[in-house]
C-alpha positions, 0 to 999 in steps of 0.5 A: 380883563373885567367881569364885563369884558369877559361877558362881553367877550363871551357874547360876541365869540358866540356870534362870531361863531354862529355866523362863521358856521353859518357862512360855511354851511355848518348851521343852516339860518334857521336850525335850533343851535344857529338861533339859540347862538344868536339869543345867547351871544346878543343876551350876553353882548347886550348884557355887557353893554348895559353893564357898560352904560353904552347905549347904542350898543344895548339897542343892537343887542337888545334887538338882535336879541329880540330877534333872534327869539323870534325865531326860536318862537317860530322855531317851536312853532313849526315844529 
């Protein structure tokens, strides 16, 4: 396994996580640990995807990423 493939591996688990918590009523959609899932694991998957050179999958990521700071921004916002 590659430097890449564990970054990547690392990004997706993470998403992976969030979203299972999140379909199990652990994570509500909009709490701080859901969001700073999601940035951390669309960074790291993103991250990977540029290191790859794999296009369509930085524009996913990158925007997931985008996103999902977004929403930490209004997280803080309200708070």
């Amino acid at each position: 396994m590659t430097t890449t493939d564990t970054i990547g591996f690392l990004g997706v688990t993470i998403l992976l996580i969030a979203y299972f918590l999140n379909l199990n009523n652990k994570l509500e959609k909009d709490s701080f640990v859901y969001l700073q899932m999601n940035f951390i694991g669309a960074g790291l998957a993103c991250f990977a995807s540029v290191l790859m050179k794999y296009l369509p999958f930085i524009i996913l990521e990158g925007c997931w990423t985008i996103v999902s700071a977004f929403g930490l921004f209004k997280y803080f916002k309200q708070k």
